[in-house]
C-alpha positions in Angstrom: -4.3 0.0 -6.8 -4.8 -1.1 -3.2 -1.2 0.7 -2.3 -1.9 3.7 -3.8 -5.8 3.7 -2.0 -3.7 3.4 1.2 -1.2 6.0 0.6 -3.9 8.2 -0.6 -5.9 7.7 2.5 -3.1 7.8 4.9 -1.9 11.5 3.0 -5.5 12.7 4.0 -6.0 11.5 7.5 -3.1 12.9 9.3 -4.2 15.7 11.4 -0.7 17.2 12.5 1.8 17.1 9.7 1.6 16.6 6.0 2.7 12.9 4.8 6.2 13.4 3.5 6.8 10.9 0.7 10.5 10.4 -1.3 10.4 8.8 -4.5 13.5 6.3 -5.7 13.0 5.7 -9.2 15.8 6.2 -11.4 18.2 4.1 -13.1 20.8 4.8 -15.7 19.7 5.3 -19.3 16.4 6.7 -18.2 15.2 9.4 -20.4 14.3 12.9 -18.8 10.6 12.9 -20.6 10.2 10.0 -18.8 11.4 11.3 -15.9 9.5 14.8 -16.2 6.0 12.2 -17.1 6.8 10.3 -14.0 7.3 12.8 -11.6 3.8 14.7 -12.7 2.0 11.8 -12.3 3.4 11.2 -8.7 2.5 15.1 -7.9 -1.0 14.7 -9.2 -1.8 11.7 -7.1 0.1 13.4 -4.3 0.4 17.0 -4.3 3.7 18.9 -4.8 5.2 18.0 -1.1 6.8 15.1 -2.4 10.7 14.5 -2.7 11.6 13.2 -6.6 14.9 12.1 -6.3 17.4 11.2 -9.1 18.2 8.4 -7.1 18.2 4.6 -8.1 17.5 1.9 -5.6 20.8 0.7 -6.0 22.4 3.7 -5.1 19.7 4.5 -2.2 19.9 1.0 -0.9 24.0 1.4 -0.8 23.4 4.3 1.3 20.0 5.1 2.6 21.6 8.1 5.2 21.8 10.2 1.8 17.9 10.6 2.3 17.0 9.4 5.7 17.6 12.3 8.3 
């Protein structure tokens, strides 16, 4: 709860540009209602500028240049 306070408060309080956030959640086998469920509850909290990528930590962690410009 506290992170999500933060991030919430953070996303509102930046005068200049929007907070850009990039989500890493997937892993193999996961099931695309749960993946559809998940990624509406992350735009309710946090608006539609967010990236929802099919990406598992794994896969980010073995390469994090695939999302980090």
């Amino acid at each position: 709860m506290h992170i999500k306070y933060l991030i919430k408060r953070v996303q509102k309080n930046r005068p200049r540009q929007p907070l850009k956030i990039t989500i890493v959640n997937n892993h193999t086998g996961k099931k695309k209602l749960i993946k559809e469920e998940e990624k509406d509850r992350y735009e309710r909290f946090l608006g539609q500028a967010i990236n929802y990528t099919t990406y598992s930590f794994e896969k980010f962690a073995k390469n994090p240049g695939l999302l980090i410009a």
